[in-house]
C-alpha positions as CSV (number, residue, x, y, z in Angstrom):
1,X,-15.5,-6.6,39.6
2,X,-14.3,-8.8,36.9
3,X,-16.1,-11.4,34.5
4,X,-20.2,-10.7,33.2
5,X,-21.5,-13.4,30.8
6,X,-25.3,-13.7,30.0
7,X,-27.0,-15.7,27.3
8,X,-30.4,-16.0,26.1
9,X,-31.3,-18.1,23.2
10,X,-31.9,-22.1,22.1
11,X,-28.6,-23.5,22.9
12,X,-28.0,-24.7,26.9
13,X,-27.2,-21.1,28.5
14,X,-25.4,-22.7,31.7
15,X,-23.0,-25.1,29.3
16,X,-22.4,-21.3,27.3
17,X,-22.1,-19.6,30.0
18,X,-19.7,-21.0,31.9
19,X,-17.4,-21.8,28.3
20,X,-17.7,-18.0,28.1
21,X,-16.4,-17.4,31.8
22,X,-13.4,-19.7,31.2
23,X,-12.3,-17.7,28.2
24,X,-12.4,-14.7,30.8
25,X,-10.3,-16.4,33.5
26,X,-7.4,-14.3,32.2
27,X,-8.5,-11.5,33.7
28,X,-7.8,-12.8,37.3
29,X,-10.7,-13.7,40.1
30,X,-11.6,-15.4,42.7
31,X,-14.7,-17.1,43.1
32,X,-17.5,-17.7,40.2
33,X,-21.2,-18.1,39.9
34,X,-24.4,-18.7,37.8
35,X,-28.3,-18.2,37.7
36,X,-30.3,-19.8,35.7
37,X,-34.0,-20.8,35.3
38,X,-35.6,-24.3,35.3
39,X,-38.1,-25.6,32.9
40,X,-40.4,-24.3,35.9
41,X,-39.4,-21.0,36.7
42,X,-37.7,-21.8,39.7
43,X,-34.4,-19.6,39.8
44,X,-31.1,-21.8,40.6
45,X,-27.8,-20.4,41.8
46,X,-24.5,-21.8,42.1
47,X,-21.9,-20.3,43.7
48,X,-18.1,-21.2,44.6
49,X,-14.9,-19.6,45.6
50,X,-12.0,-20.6,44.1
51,X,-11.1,-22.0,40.1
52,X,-14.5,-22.2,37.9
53,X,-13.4,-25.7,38.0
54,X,-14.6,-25.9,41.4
55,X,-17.9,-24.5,40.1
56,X,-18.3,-27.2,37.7
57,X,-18.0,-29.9,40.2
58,X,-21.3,-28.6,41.7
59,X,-23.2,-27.8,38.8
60,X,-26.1,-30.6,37.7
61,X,-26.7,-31.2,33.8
62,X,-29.1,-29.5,32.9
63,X,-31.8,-30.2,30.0
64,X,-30.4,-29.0,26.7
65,X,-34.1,-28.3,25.6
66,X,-35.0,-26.4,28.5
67,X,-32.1,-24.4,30.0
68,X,-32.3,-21.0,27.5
69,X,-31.3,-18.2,29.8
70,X,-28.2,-17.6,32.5
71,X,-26.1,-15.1,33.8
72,X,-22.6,-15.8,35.4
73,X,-19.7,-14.1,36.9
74,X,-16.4,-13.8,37.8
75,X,-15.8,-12.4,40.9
76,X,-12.4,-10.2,41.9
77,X,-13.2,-9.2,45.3
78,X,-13.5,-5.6,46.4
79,X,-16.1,-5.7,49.4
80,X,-15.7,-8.8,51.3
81,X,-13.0,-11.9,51.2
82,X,-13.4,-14.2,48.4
83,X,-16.5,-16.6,49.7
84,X,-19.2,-18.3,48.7
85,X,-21.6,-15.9,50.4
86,X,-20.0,-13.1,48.6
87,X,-19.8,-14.6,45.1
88,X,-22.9,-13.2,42.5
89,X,-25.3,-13.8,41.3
90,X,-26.6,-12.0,44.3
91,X,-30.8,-12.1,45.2
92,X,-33.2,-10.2,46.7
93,X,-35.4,-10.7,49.6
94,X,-37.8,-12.5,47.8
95,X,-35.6,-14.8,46.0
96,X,-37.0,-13.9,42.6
97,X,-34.2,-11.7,41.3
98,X,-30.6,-12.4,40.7
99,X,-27.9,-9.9,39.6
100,X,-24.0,-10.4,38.4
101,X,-22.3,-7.2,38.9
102,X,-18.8,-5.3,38.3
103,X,-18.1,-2.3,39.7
104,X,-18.7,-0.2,43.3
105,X,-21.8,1.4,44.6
106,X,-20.0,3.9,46.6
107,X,-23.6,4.6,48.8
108,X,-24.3,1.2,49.5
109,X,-23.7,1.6,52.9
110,X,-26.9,4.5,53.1
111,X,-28.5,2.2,50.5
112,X,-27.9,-0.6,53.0
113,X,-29.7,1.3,56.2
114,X,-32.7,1.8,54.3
115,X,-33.1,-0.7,52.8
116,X,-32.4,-3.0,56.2
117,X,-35.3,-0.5,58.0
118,X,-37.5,-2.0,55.1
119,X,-37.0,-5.6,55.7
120,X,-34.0,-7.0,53.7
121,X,-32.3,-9.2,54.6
122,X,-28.5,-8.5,53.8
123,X,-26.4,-11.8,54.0
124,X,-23.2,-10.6,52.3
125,X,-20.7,-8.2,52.7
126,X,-20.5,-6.9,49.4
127,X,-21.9,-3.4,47.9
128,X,-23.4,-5.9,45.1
129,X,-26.3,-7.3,47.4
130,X,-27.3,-4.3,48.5
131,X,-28.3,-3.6,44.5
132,X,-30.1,-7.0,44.0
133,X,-32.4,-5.5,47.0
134,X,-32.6,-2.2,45.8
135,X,-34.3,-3.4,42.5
136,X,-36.3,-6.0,44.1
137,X,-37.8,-2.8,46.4
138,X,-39.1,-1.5,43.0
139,X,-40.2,-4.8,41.6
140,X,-43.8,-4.9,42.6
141,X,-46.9,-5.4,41.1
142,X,-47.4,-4.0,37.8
143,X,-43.8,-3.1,37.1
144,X,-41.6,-4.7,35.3
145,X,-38.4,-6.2,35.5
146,X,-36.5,-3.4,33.5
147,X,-38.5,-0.1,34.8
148,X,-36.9,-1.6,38.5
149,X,-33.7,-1.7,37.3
150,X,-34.0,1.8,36.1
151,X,-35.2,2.8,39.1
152,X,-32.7,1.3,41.6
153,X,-29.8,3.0,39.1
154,X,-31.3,6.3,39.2
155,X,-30.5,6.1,43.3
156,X,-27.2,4.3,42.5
157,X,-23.4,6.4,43.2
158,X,-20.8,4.7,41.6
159,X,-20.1,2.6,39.0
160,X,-21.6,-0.8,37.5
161,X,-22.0,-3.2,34.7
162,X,-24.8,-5.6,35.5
163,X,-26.7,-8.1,34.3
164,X,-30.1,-9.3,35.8
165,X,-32.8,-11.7,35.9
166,X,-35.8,-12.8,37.2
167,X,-38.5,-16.2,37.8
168,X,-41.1,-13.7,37.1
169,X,-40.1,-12.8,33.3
170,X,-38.6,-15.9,32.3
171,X,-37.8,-14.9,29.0
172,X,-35.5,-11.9,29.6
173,X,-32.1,-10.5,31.0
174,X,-32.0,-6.7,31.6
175,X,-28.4,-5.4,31.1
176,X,-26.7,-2.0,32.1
177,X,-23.2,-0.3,32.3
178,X,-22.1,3.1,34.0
179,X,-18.3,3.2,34.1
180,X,-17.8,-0.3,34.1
181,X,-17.7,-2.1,30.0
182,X,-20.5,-4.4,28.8
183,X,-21.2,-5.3,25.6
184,X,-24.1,-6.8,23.9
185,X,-23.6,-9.5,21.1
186,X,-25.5,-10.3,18.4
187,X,-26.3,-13.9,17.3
188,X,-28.7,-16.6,14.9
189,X,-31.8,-16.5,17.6
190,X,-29.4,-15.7,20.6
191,X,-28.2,-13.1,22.2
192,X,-25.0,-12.2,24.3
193,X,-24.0,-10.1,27.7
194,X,-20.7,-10.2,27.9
195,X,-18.1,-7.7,30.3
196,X,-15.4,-8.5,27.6
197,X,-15.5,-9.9,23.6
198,X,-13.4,-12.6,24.3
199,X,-16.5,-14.2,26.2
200,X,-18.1,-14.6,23.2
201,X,-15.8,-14.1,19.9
202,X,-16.7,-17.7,19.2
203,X,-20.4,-17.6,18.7
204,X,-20.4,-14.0,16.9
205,X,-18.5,-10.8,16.4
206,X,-21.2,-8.8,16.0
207,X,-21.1,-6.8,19.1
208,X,-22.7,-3.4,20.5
209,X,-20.7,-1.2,22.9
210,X,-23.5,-0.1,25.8
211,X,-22.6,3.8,26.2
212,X,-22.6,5.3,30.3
213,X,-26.6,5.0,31.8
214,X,-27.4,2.7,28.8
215,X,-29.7,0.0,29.6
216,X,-30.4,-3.3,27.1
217,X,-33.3,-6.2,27.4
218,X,-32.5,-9.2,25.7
219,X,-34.7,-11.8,24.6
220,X,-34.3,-14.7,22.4
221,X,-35.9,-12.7,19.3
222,X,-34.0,-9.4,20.2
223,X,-33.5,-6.5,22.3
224,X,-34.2,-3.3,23.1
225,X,-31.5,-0.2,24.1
226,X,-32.7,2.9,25.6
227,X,-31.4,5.1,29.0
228,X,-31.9,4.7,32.5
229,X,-33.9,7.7,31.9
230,X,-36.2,6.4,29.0
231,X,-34.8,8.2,26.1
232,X,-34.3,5.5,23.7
233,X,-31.4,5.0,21.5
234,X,-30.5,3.9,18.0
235,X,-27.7,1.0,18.6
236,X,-24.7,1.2,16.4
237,X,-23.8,-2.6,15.8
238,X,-19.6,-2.9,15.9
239,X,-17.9,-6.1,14.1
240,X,-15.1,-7.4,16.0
241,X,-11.9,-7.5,13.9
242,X,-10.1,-10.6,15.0
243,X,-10.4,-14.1,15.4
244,X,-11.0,-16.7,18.3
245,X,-7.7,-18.2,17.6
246,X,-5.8,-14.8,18.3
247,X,-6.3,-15.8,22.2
248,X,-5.4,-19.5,21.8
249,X,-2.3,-19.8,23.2
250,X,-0.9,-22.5,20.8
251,X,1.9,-24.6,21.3
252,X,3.4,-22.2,24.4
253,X,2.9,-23.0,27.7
254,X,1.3,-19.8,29.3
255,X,-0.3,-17.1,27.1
256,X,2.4,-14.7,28.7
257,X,5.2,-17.0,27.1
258,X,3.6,-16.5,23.8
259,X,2.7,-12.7,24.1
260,X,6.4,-12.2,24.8
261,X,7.5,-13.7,21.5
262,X,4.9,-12.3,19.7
263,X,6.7,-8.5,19.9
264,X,8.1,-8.7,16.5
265,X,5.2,-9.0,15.3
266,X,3.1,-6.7,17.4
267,X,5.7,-4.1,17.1
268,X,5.0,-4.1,13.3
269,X,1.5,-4.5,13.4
270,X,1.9,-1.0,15.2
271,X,4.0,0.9,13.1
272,X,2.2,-0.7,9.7
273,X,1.4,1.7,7.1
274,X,2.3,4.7,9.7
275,X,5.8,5.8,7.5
276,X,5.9,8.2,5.1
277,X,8.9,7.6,4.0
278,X,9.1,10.2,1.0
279,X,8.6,12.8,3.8
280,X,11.0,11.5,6.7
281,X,7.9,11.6,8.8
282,X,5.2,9.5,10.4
283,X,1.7,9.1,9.9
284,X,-1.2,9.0,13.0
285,X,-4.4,9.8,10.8
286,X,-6.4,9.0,14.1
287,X,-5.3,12.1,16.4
288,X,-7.7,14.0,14.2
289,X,-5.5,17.1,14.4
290,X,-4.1,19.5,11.4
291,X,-0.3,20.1,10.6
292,X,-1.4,23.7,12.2
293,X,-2.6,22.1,14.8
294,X,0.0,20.0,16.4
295,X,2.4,22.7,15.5
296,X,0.8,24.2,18.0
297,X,1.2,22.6,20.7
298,X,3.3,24.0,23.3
299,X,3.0,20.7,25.7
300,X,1.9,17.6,26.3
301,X,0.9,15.2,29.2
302,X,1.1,11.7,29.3
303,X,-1.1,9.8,31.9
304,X,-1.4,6.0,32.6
305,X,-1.6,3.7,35.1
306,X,1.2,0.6,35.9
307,X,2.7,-0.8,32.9
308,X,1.5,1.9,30.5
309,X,2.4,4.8,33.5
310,X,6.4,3.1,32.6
311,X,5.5,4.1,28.7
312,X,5.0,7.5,29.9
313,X,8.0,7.8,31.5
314,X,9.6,6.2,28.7
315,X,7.6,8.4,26.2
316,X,9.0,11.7,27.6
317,X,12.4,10.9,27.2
318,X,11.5,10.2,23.5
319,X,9.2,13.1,22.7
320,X,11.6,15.5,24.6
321,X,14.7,14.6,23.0
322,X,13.5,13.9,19.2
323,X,10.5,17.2,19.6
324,X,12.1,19.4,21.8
325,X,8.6,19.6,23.3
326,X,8.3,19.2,27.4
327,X,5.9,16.5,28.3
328,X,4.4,16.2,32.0
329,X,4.1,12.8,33.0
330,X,1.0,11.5,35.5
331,X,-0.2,8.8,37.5
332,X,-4.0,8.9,36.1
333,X,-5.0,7.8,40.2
334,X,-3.5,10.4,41.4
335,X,-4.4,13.3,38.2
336,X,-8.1,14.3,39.0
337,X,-7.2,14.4,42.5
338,X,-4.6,17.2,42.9
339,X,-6.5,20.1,40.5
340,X,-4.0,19.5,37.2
341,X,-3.0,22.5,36.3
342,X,-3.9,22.4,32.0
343,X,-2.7,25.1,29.5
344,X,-3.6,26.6,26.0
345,X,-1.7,24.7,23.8
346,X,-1.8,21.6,26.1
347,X,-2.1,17.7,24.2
348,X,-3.2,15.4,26.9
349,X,-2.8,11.5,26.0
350,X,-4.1,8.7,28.0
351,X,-2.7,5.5,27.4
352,X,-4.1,2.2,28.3
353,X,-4.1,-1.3,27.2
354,X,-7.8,-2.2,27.6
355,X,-8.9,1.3,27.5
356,X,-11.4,0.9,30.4
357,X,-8.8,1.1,33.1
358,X,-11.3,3.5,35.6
359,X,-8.6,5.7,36.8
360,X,-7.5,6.3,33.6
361,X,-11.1,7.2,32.6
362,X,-11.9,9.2,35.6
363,X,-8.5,11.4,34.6
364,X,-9.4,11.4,30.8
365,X,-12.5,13.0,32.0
366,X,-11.2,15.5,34.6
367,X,-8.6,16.8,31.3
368,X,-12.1,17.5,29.3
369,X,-13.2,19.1,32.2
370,X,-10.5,21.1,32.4
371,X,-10.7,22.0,28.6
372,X,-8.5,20.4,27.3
373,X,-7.9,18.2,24.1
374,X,-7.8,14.8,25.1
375,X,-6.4,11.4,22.6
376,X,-6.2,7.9,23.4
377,X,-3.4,5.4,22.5
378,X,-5.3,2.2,23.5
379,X,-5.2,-1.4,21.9
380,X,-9.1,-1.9,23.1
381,X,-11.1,-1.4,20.1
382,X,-14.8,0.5,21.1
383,X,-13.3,0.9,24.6
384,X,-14.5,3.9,26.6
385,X,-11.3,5.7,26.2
386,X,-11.4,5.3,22.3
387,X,-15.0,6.5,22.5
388,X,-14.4,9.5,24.6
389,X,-11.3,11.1,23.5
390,X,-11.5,13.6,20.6
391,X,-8.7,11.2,18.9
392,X,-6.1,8.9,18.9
393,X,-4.1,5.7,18.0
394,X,-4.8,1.9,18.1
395,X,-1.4,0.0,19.0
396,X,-3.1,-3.2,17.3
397,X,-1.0,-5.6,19.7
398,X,-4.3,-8.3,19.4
399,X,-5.5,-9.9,22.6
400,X,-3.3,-9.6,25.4
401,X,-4.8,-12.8,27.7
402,X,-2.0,-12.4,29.9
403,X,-2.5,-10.4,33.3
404,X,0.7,-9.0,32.8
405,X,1.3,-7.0,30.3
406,X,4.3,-7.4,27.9
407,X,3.4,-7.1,24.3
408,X,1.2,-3.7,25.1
409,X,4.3,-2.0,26.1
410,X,6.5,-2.6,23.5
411,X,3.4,-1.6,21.3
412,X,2.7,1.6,23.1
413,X,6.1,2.6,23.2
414,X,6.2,2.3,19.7
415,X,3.4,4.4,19.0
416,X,5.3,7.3,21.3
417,X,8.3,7.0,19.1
418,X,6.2,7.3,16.0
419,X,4.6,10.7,17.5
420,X,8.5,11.5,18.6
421,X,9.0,11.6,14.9
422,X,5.9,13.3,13.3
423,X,6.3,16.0,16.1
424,X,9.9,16.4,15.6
425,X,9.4,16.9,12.0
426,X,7.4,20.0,12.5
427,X,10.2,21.4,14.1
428,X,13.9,20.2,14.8
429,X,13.8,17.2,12.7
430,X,15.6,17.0,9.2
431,X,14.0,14.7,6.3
432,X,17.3,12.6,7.2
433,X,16.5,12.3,10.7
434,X,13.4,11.0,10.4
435,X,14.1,9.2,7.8
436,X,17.2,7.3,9.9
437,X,14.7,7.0,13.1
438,X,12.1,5.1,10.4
439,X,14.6,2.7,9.1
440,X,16.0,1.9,12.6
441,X,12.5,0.8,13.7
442,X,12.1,-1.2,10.7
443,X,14.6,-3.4,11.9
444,X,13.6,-3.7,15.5
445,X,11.2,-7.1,15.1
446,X,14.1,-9.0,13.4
447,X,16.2,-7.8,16.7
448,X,13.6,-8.8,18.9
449,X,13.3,-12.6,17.1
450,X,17.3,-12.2,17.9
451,X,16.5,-12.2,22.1
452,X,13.7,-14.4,21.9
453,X,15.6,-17.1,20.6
454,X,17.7,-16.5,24.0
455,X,14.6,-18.2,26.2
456,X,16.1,-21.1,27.3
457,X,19.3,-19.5,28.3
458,X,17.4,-17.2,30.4
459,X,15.6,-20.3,31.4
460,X,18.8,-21.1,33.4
461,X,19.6,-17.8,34.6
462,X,15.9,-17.5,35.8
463,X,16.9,-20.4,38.4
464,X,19.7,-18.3,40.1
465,X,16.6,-16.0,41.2
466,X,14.0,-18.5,42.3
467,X,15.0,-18.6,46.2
468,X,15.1,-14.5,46.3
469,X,13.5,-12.3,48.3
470,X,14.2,-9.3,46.8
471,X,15.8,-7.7,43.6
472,X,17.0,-4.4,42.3
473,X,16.6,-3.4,38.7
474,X,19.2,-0.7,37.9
475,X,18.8,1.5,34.4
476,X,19.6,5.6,33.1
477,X,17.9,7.6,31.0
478,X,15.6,5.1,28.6
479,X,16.8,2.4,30.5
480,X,15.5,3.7,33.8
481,X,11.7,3.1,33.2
482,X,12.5,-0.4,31.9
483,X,13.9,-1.0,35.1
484,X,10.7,-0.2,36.5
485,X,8.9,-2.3,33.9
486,X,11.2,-5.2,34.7
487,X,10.6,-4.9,38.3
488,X,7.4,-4.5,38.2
489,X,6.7,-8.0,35.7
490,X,9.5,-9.9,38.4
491,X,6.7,-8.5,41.3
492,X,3.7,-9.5,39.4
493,X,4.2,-13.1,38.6
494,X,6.9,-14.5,40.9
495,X,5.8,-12.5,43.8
496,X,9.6,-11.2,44.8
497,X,9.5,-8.1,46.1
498,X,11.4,-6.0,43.2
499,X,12.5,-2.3,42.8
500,X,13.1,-0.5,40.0
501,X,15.8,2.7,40.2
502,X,17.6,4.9,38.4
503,X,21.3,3.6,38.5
504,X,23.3,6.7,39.7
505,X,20.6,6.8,42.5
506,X,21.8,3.8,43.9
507,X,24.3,5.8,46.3
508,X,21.7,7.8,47.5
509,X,20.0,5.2,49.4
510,X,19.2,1.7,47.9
511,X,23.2,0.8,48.1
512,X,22.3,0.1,51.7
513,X,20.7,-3.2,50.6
514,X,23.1,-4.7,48.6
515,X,24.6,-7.9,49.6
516,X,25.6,-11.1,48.7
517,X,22.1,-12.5,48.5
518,X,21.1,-9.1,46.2
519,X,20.5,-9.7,42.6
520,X,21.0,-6.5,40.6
521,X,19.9,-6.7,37.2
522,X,21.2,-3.9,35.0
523,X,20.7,-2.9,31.8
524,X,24.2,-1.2,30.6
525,X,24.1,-0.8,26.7
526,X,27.0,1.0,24.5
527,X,25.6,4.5,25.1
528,X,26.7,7.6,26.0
529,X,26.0,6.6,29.7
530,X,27.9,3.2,29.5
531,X,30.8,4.4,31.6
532,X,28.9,5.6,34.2
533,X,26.7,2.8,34.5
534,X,29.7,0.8,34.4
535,X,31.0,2.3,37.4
536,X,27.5,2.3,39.2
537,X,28.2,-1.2,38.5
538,X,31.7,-1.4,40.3
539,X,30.2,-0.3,43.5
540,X,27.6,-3.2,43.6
541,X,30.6,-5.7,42.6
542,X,32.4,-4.1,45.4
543,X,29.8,-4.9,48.3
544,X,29.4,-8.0,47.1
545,X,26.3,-7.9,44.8
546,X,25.0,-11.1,42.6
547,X,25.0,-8.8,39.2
548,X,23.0,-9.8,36.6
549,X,23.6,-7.6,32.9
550,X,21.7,-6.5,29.5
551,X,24.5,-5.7,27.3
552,X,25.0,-4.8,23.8
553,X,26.5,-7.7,21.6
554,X,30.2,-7.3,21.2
555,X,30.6,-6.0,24.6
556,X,33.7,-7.8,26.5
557,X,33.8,-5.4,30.0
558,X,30.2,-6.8,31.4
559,X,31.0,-10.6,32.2
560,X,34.2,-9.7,34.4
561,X,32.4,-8.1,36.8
562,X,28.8,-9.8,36.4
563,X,27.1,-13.4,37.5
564,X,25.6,-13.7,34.1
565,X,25.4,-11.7,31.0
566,X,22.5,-11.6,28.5
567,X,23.8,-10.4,25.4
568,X,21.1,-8.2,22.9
569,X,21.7,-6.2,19.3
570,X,23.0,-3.0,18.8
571,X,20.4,-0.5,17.7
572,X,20.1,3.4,18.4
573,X,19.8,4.9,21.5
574,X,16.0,6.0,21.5
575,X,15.0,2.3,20.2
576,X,17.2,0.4,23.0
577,X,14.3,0.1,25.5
578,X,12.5,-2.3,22.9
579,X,14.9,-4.8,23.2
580,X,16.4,-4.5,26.9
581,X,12.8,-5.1,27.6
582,X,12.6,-8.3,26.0
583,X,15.0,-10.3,28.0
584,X,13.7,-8.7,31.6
585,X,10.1,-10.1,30.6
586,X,11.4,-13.5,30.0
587,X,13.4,-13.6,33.2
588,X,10.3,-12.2,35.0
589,X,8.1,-15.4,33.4
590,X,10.8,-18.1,33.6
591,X,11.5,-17.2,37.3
592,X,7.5,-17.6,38.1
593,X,7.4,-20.8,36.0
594,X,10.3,-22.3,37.7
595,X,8.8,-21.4,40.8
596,X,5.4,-23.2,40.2
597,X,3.3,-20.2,39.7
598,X,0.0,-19.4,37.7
599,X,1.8,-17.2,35.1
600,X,-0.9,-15.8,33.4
601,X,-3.6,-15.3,36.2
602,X,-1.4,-13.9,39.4
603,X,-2.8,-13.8,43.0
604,X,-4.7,-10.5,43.9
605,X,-4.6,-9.5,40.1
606,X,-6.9,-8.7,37.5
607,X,-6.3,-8.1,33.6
608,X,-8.7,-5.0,33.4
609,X,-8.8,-2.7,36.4
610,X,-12.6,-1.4,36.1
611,X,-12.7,0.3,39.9
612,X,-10.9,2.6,41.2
């Protein structure tokens, strides 16, 4: 899996193709390739592990006047090391074909034997080859590029988004998706493939959003949509609501830098228009439920994966307390798997930032399965999640470039608050609690500017942790998944192994680790918990701990017993986790920085997990 770009049209497709794949590098990879035609038919491959920089250096410059059609990729390896044998485009025996693909044929192996008994030639050790074969078995005399495509899928288990052409039909790329996103764009006399609309938000936003066994041929004077099955369909053409510029990362240096400081913003971009002030309530028109409705339900499950999993978590301590409703949390890779055990009167939400994260999808579907009503909270726009789910809620956070995710949290975790509120409404909530909950987020994106402004003092704390090993993150009750969540960014992009743990659990097992060479960071705001935390606190101090601290402003107990103290504003208990988050994502990305890292595309990671 990762990057699919394909262009076919009068500009130079390889120059096109590989700007598009550059605008995908955030999504994390490892080797890159293209296919493309020459004025004679011959098909030519490049293929190189590594940057697509590397790719470059092997590329000729080709015609402007002839080169009209390529397909490239991104590779992020799941079958096979990241090689040059195992990069895509991948061809058949005959040469003819090549194929970019993301996803997993989970039979390829089976797929392989038979394929092998009839001649091919498998070079690679990816599932993907074993596909380029498959269709170039079909692609005989008198059929045509497309009707082999179908019929390889139709033997096909698994999942894929692929893009495909051949030195036989010059003029064409055939395009499919099952499971794994591809989108069509829409241009002047060209025409887009594309696994992501960044690809290609700067030659149109005119997109179409291939649906499961959908299968598109593209041609310089248009296309053609149907099934794998040959039912064909009526495309619904989608315009892409933002700009080019919204993934430009500006005067920052790394697009995570910039995604960090643009919470205030994102934060009210999600709560926009969503206050009903007169009422004390919120408003999520897109959960497409009644009053009645929502009344009525008697629980609710959150599922995620990573980042967004630590919203759930976060998401039942606000539900719980401000709804007095009991919400199950899940891992979604784990939910289909364990025969989920779904209610009447059951809300299931999945949550994720791209909305194609395959686990996510696979448990969005096993909660239909089992009946039950199923809403999204998603920031991808015409994602699979927001066209599967009977309902549910944009975060509008904008492109997030960065592989790790900051701004989508604070976004999602907004949009829980919000459904705290309309719930709690409906039932324990006065008009003046609701009302106090919605003017205490109002402020939150002024707060945030507050930390932000903090960067460069973190800067220097960041250099106490840059010959680490390891790291504890200690918080309670709210604070406790943005431990996690600050663990987990520290793990991501500096590569220091980081834990994440309730503080009072400390005694019951992680204490064992702490020395002097431990850093503890803590988050230990004026709550109801402070003393306890405080104490937690004490015992680290008193095995010699390095203690780092998130405190409220005004607090003058912290920086007797800690290293360093990072200092945030005071706002209610249920809105603390949107600022103590703020200052663990800078001290995650300063840390990497100071330690010579690729911030925004970290080893072994990728931006949109599309396999399971």
């Amino acid at each position: 899996m990762c990057g699919i770009v394909g262009y076919i049209g009068k500009k130079n497709a390889v120059n096109i193709s590989i700007e598009a794949l550059k605008r995908l590098e955030y999504r994390g990879y490892d080797s890159s390739g293209v296919a493309t035609l020459t004025d004679d038919n011959v098909l030519y491959i490049a293929k190189k592990k590594g940057k697509i920089k590397e790719l470059e250096k092997v590329l000729p410059k080709f015609d402007s006047s002839k080169c009209h059609i390529a397909i490239a990729h991104t590779r992020w390896a799941t079958h096979g090391e990241p090689t040059e044998i195992n990069a895509h485009p991948h061809t058949d025996n005959s040469g003819n074909i090549a194929l970019v693909h993301n996803g997993i044929i989970e039979n390829y192996k089976s797929l392989a034997e038979r394929l092998t008994e009839n001649g091919s030639v498998l070079k690679s050790q990816t599932d993907t080859e074993v596909l380029s074969h498959l269709i170039g078995f079909f692609y005989k005399d008198g059929v045509d590029l497309e009707e082999a495509v179908k019929s390889a899928l139709k033997l096909v288990e698994g999942t894929y988004g692929i893009a495909v052409v051949s030195s036989k039909e010059p003029d064409r790329i055939v395009a499919a998706r099952k499971g794994s996103p591809l989108i069509v764009g829409i241009g002047k006399d060209e025409y887009f493939i594309a696994s992501d609309v960044n690809a290609i938000i700067i030659h149109t936003k005119k997109v179409i959003y291939l649906q499961d066994e959908e299968i598109v041929t593209i041609t310089k004077d248009g296309f053609d949509l149907s099934t794998i099955d040959n039912v064909s369909v009526q495309p619904e053409i989608s315009e892409v609501d933002w700009d080019a510029e919204d993934s430009d990362k500006g005067s920052f240096k790394h697009f995570m830098l910039k995604e960090i400081f643009e919470q205030s913003t994102t934060i009210e971009n999600a709560f926009r228009g969503r206050f009903i002030d007169s009422l004390g309530t919120s408003r999520l028109g897109g959960l497409n439920m009644t009053t009645q409705e929502l009344h009525k339900i008697k629980k609710i499950i959150l599922i995620a994966c990573g980042t967004s999993y630590h919203t759930c978590i976060l998401g039942k301590y606000l539900i719980e307390k401000m709804a007095r409703v009991p919400v199950q949390i899940d891992y979604a890779s784990e939910f289909r798997y364990r025969n989920p055990i779904i209610q009447e009167d059951t809300l299931v939400f999945v949550i994720s930032q791209s909305g194609e994260t395959a686990d996510t999808i696979a448990a969005l579907r096993e909660a239909k399965a089992k009946g039950a009503r199923v809403l999204g909270i998603t920031n991808g726009i015409g994602s699979t999640i927001s066209r599967e789910t009977a309902g549910g809620t944009y975060i509008h956070a904008g492109v997030e470039v960065g592989v790790a995710s900051t701004k989508a949290f604070t976004s999602q975790v907004t949009i829980l608050y919000l459904l705290g509120i309309r719930l709690g409404r409906m039932r324990n909530l006065s008009h003046g609690d609701g009302l106090f909950y919605i003017n205490e987020l109002k402020k939150i994106p002024a707060k945030i500017d507050l930390i932000t402004q903090q960067s460069e003092r973190i800067r220097e704390i960041a250099k106490s942790f840059v010959d680490s090993k390891n790291a504890l993150f200690l918080g309670r009750d709210v604070h406790f998944p943005v431990a996690l969540e600050g663990a987990l960014k520290l793990k991501e992009i500096s590569y220091i192994h980081a834990e994440g743990y309730p503080a009072a659990e400390m005694k019951h097992g992680p204490i064992a680790l702490i020395d002097e060479e431990m850093p503890v960071v803590a988050i230990a705001l004026k709550d109801v918990l402070y003393d306890k935390v405080f104490s937690t606190l004490q015992e680290v101090k008193a095995r010699k701990g390095r203690l780092f601290t998130i405190a409220t402003e005004g607090d003058d107990q912290l920086d007797k017993i800690s290293e360093e103290v990072i200092y945030i504003p005071h706002t209610i208990h249920e809105l603390q986790p949107l600022l103590s988050v703020i200052p663990l994502q800078l001290l995650a990305y300063h840390v990497a920085d100071l330690r010579g890292l690729d911030v925004d595309q970290p080893r072994n990671l990728a931006k949109s997990v599309t396999v399971e």
